[in-house]
C-alpha positions in Angstrom: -8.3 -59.1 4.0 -10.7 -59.3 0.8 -8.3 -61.2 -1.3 -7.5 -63.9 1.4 -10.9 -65.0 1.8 -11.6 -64.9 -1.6 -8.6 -67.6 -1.9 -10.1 -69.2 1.0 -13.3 -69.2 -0.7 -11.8 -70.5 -4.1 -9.9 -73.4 -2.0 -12.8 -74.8 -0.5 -14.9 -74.7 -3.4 -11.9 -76.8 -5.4 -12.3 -79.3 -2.8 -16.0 -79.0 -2.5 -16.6 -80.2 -6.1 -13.5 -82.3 -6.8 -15.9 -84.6 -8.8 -16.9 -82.1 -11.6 -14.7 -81.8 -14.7 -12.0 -80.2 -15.2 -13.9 -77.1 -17.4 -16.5 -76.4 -15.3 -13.7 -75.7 -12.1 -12.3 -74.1 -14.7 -15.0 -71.6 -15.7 -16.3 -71.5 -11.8 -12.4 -69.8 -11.1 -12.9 -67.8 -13.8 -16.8 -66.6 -12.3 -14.9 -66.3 -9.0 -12.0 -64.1 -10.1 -13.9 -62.2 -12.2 -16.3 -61.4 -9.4 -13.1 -61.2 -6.9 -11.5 -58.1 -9.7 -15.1 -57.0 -9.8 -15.3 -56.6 -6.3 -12.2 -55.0 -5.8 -12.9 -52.9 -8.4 -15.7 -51.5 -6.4 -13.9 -50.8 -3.9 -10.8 -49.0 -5.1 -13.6 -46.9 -7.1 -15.7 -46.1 -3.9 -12.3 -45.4 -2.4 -11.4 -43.0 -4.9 -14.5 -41.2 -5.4 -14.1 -40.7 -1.2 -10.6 -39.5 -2.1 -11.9 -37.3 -4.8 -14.9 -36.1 -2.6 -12.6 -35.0 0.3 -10.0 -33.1 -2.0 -13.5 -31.3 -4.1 -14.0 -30.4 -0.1 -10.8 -28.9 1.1 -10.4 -27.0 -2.3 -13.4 -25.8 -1.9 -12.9 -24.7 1.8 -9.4 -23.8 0.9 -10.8 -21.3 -2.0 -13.1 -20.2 0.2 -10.5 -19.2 3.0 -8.4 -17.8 0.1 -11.2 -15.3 -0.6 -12.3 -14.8 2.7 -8.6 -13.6 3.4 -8.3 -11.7 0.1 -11.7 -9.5 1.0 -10.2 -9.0 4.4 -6.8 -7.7 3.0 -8.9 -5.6 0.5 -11.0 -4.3 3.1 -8.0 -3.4 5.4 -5.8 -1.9 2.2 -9.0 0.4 1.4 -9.1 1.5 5.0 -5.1 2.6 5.0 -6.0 4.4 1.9 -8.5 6.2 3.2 -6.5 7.3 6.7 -3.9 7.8 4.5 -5.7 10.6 2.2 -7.1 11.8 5.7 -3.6 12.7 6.7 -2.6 14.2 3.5 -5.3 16.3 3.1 -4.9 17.7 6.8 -1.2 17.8 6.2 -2.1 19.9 3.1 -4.4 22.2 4.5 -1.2 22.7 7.5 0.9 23.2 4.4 -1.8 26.3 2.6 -2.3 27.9 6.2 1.4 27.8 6.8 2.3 29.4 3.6 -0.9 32.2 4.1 1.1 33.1 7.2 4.4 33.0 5.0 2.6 35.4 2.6 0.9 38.2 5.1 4.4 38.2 6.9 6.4 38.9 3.6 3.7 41.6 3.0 4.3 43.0 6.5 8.0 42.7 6.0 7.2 44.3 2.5 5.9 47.4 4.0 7.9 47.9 6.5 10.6 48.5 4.1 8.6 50.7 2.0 7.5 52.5 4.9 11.7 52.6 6.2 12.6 53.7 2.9 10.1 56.2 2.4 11.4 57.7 6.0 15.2 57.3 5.0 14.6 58.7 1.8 12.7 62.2 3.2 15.5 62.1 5.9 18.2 61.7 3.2 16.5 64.5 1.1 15.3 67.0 4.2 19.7 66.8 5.3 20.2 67.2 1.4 18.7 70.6 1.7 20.0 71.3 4.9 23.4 70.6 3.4 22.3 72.4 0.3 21.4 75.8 2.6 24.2 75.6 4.5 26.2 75.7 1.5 24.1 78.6 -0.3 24.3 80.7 2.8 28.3 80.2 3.0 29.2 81.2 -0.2 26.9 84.3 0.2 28.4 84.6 4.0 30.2 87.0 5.5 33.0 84.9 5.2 35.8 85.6 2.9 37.5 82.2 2.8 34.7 79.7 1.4 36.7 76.5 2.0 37.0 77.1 5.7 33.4 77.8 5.8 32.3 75.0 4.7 34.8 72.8 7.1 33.9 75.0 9.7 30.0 75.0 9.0 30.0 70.8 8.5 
């Protein structure tokens, strides 16, 4: 719209001062287009610096959601973290208590067998000596035959 009436502005005034010379319409175009380029000068200037204003804006909000997000995500990963070493440290204590109770029982099961073999081993040894009388007292027996004592005796 700014150029047309500028050329509007430029016609009338070449019919407005048709009697001057032919310089001075020559040098009041000039004036006018140099104010018309000046003016539109100012404008695309105040147009960009209201471009350049409202990108300076959203970048800056745009950063700022950026890090707004980021210390949310931080705050969230720290938080799993720390649930996370919750569990694992409960899950290791379960895992100590569980092998405690894996210990005493081995221990248990430990002496039980010591206590079984120490039983099995003064049977073993009081039927040794049965065994080992039985046998002293046949071959000193009244009996004549010693192998049929023994078979007989056993």
């Amino acid at each position: 719209m700014a150029p047309t009436r500028a050329r509007q502005s430029i016609d009338e005034g070449d019919s407005s001062g048709s009697d001057e010379d032919p310089q001075s319409q020559e040098r009041l175009a000039l004036e006018r287009a140099t104010t018309l380029q000046a003016s539109l000068n100012k404008k695309r200037d105040t147009k960009r610096k209201s471009i350049e204003a409202e990108h300076a804006k959203s970048v800056k909000e745009i950063r700022a959601k950026i890090e707004n997000a980021a210390k949310i995500r931080k705050t969230k990963v720290a938080k799993l973290h720390s649930s996370h070493m919750e569990r694992l440290l409960a899950l290791d204590d379960r895992r100590q208590k569980i092998e405690g109770l894996i210990i005493a029982s081995m221990k248990r099961l430990h002496s039980a067998t010591n206590n079984i073999q120490s039983e099995l081993l003064a049977m073993y040894e009081g039927r040794t000596a049965e065994i080992e009388e039985l046998v002293d007292i046949s071959i000193e027996g009244p009996f004549e035959d010693s192998e049929t004592t023994l078979v007989e005796k056993v």
